[in-house]
C-alpha positions as CSV (number, residue, x, y, z in Angstrom):
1,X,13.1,-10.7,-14.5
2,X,13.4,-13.5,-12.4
3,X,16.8,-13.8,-12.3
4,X,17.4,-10.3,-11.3
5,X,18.5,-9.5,-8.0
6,X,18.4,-5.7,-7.7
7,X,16.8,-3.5,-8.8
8,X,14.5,-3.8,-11.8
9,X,15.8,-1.0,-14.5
10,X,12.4,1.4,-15.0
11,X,12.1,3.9,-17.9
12,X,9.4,6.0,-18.8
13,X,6.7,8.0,-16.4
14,X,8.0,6.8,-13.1
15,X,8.3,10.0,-11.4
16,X,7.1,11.6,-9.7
17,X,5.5,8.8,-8.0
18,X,4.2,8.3,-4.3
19,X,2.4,5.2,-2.8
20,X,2.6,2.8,-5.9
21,X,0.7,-0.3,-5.7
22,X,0.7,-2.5,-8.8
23,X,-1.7,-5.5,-10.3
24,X,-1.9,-6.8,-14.1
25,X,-4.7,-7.7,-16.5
26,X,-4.4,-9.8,-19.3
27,X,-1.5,-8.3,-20.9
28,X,-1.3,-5.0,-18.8
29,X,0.3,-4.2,-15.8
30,X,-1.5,-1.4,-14.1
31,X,0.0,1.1,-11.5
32,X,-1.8,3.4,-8.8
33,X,0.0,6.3,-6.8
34,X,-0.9,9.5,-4.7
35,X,-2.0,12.6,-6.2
36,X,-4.9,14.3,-7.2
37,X,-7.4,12.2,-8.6
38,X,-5.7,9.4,-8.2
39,X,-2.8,8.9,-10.6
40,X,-2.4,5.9,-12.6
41,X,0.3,4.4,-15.3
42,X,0.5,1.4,-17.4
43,X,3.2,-0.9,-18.5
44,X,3.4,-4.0,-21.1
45,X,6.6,-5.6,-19.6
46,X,6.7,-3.7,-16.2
47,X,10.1,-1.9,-17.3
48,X,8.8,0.7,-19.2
49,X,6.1,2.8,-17.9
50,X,3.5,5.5,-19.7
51,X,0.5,8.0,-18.1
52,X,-2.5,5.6,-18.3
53,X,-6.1,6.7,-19.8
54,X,-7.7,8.1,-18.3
55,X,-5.2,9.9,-16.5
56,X,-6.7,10.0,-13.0
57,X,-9.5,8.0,-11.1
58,X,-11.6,11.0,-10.0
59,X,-12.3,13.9,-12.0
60,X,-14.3,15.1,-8.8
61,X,-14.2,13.0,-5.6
62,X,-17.2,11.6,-4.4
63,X,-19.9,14.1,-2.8
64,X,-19.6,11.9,0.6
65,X,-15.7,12.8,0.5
66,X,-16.2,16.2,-0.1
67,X,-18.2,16.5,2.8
68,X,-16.1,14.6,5.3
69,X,-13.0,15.9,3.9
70,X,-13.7,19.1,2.5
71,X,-11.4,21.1,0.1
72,X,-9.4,18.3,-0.6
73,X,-8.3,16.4,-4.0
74,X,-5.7,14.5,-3.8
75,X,-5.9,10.8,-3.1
76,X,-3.5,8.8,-1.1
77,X,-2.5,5.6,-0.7
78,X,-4.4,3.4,-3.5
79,X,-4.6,-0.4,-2.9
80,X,-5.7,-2.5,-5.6
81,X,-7.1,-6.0,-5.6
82,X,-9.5,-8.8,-7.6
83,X,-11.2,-11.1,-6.3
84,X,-15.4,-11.5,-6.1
85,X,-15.0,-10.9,-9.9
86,X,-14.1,-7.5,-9.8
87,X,-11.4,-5.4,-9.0
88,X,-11.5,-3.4,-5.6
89,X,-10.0,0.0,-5.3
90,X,-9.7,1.1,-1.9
91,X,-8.0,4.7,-1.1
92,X,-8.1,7.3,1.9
93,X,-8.4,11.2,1.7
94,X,-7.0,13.0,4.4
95,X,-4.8,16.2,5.3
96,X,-1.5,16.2,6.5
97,X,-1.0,15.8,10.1
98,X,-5.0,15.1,10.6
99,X,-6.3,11.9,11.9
100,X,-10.0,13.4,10.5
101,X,-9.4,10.4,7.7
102,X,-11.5,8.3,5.6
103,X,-11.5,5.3,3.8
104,X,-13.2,4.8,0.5
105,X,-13.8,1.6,-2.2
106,X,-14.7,1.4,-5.4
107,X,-15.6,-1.4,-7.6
108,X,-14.9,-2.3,-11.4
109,X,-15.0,-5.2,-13.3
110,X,-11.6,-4.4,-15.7
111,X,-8.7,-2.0,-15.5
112,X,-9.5,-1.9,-19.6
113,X,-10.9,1.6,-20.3
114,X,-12.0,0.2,-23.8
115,X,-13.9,-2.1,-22.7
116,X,-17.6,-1.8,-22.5
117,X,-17.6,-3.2,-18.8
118,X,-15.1,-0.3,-17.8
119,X,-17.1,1.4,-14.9
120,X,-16.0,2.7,-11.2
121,X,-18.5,2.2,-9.1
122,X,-18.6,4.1,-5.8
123,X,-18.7,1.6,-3.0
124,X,-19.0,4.6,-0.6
125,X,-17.5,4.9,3.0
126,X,-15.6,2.0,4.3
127,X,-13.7,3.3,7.7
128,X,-13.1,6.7,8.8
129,X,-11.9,8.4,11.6
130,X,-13.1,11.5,13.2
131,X,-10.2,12.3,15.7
132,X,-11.3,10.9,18.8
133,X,-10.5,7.2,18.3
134,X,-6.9,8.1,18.6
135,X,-6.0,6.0,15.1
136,X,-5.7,7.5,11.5
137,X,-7.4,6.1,8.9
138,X,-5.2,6.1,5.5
139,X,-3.0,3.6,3.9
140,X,-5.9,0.8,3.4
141,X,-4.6,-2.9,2.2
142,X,-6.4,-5.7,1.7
143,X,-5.7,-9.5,2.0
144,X,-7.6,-12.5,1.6
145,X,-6.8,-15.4,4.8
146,X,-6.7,-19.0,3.7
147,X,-9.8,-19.3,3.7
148,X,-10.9,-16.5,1.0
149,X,-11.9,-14.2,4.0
150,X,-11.1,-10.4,3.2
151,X,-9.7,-7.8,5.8
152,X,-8.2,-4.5,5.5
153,X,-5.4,-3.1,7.3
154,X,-4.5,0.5,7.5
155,X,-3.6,3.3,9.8
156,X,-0.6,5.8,10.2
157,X,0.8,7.2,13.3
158,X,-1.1,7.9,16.4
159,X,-1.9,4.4,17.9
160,X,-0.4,2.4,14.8
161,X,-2.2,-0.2,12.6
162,X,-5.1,-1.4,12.7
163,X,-7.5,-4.5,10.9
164,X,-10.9,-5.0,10.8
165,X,-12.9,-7.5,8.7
166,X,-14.9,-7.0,5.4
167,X,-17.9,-9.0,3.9
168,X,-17.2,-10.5,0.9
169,X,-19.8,-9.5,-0.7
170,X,-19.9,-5.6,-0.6
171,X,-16.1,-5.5,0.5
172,X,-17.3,-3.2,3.4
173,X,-16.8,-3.9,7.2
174,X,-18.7,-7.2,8.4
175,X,-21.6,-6.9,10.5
176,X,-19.9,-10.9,11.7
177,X,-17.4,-9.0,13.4
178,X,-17.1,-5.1,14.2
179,X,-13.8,-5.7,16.1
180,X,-11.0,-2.8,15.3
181,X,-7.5,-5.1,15.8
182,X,-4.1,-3.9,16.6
183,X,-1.5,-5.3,14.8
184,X,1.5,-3.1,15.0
185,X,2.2,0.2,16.5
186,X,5.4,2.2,17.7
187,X,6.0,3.8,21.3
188,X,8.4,6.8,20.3
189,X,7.3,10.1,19.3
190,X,6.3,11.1,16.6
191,X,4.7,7.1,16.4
192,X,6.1,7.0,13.0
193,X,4.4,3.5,11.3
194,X,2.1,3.5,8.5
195,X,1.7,2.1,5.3
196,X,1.0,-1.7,6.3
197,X,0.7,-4.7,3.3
198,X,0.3,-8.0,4.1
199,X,0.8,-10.6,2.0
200,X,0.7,-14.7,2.8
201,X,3.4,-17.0,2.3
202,X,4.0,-20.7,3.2
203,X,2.5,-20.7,6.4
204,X,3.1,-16.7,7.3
205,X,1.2,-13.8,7.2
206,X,3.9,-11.4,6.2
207,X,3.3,-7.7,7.5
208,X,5.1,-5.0,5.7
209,X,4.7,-1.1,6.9
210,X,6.8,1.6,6.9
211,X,8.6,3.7,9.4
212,X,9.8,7.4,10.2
213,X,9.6,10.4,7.9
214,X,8.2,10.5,4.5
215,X,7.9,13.2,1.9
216,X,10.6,15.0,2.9
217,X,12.8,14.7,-0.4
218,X,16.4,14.2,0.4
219,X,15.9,14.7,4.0
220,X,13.2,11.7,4.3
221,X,13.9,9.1,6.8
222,X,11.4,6.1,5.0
223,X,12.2,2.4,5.4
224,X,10.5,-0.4,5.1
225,X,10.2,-3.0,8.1
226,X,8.6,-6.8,8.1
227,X,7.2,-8.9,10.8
228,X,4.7,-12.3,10.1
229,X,2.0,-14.3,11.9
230,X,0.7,-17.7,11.5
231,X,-2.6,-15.6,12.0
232,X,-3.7,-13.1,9.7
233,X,-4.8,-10.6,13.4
234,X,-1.4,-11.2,14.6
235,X,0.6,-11.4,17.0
236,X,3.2,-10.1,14.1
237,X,7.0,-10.7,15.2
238,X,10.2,-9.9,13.7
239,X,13.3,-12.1,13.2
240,X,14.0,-11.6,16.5
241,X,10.9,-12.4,18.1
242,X,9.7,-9.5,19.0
243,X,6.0,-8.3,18.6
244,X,5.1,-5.8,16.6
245,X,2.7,-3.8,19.0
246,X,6.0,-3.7,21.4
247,X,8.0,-2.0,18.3
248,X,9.0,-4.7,16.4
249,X,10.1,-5.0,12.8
250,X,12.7,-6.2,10.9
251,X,14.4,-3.8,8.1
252,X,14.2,-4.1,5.0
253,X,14.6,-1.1,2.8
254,X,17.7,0.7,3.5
255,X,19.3,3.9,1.8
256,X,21.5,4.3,-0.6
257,X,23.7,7.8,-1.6
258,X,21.1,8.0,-4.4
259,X,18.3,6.8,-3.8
260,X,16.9,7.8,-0.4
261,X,14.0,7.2,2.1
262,X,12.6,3.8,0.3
263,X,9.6,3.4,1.3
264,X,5.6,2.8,1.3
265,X,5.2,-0.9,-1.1
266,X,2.6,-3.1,-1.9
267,X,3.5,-6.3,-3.2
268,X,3.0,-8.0,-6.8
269,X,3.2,-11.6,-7.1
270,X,3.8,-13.3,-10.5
271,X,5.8,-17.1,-11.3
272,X,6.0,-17.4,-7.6
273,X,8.4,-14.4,-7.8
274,X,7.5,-11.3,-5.1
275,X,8.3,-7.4,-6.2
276,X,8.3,-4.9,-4.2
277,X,6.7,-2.1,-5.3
278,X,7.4,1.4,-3.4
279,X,8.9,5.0,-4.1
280,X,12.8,6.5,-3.2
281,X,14.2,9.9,-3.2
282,X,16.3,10.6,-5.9
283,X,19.0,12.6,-4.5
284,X,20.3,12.5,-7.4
285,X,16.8,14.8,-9.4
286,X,16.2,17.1,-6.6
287,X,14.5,14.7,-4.6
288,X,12.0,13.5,-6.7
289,X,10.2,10.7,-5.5
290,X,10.5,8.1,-8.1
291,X,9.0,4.5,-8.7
292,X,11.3,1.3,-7.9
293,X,10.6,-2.5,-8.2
294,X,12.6,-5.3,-7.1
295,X,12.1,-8.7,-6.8
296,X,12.2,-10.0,-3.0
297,X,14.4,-12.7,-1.8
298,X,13.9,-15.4,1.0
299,X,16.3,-16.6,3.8
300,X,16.7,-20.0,4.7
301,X,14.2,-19.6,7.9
302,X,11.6,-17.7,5.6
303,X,12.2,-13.8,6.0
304,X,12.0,-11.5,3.0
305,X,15.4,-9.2,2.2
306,X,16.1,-7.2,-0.7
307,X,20.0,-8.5,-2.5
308,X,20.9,-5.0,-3.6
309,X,19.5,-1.3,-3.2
310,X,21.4,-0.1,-6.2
């Protein structure tokens, strides 16, 4: 897969998918998405995909969720990551068009649901917003600096992205350092960023988030847009210099006739190759929004740009 420029060619359970954020374990690739409970699929070549056991995360969400977020089941916007030992599973329940958000983790040691060490643990509350801190608390992502230190991004609309440092330990926010950072926003109403992934690469701090309208079938407006820092806080830039806080980004997920409105990825790294992982429109089944992976390319001065949308 490698060698493949566009797009990778997916078969099986890959729609309807929203939000897909992808690791592997041993011999398993394992992917998370929206929906209630949590969805999750799994793959043995990352081609052909099948419903996962157990199905979902959450039977029932947590008692703290249901009380913060009440009458509410679906999940949104998984992110999935190992390090410590274990495998941290960070996710956000909101409502549409709310910024009364929060941020949850939990904790396991394998993805393996055979495995005698299979067990979620609930981490509890991570960030949340309450709708007076004028920032929206969904789309979490983790990354680890260069020197093993873990932050979260996250955030959607409003006053744009935000970052604040976790302890290693307990992957909750560090008592070190309680700052809230700003690392991308957008002036124009309706403020449309979210979605933010960072990964690191040669010296960068790649930023990823996604602009205008999701989940709006046919009609969405999703793309993907890039800008890096030599520091994991920012300042972010695009290509063309310009910060991300002053509206910034560089695109890199554009539309095709069929597949519309790409958008919202996490990135999987494997054999120095980076996928992007994220969900289209398929104009051409009603709109469903369907999973689809390609592998990232590089320009000569470092950026990231996908060959072929097709």
């Amino acid at each position: 897969m490698a060698e493949m420029t566009g797009p990778l060619p997916l078969t099986g359970n890959i729609r309807p998918v929203h939000d897909p954020v992808m690791i592997k374990e041993n011999d398993k690739y394992y992917l998370f998405c929206t929906g209630p409970g949590m969805s999750l699929r799994k793959s043995d070549d990352m081609l052909h995909w099948t419903q996962s056991f157990p199905v979902r995360i959450f039977g029932n969400l947590p008692d703290w969720v249901q009380e913060k977020i009440p009458n509410q089941n679906d999940v949104w916007a998984p992110d999935i990551s190992y390090y410590n030992d274990k495998f941290h599973l960070y996710y956000s329940v909101s409502t549409f068009g709310s910024d009364t958000s929060v941020i949850g983790l939990l904790t396991n040691a394998t993805l393996d649901h055979t495995s005698d060490d299979y067990e979620w643990v609930d981490e509890g509350l991570v960030v949340e917003s309450t709708g007076t801190q004028n920032y929206n608390c969904i789309d979490p992502n983790l990354v680890l600096d260069e020197d093993g230190v873990p932050w979260l991004s996250f955030g959607s609309h409003w006053s744009g992205i935000k970052m604040v440092r976790l302890d290693y330990e307990t992957g909750l926010p560090s008592a070190e350092d309680d700052t809230v950072y700003e690392i991308a926003q957008r002036a124009i109403h309706p403020r449309a960023i979210e979605a933010p992934f960072i990964v690191y690469r040669d010296g960068y701090y790649y930023l990823f988030v996604s602009w205008d309208q999701c989940c709006s079938g046919v009609d969405s407006t999703y793309r993907v847009m890039v800008g890096r820092s030599e520091s994991v806080t920012g300042p972010y830039v695009d290509k063309e210099g310009v910060d991300m806080m002053d509206d910034g980004g560089t695109q890199v997920t554009f539309p095709t006739e069929r597949w519309v409105g790409p958008g919202h990825n996490g990135i999987y790294i494997e054999d120095d190759v980076y996928y992007m992982v994220y969900h289209s429109y398929d104009a051409e089944n009603q709109g469903v929004p369907t999973l689809r992976i390609n592998p990232l390319s590089w320009d000569e001065d470092g950026w990231p740009y996908l060959e072929s949308m097709e």
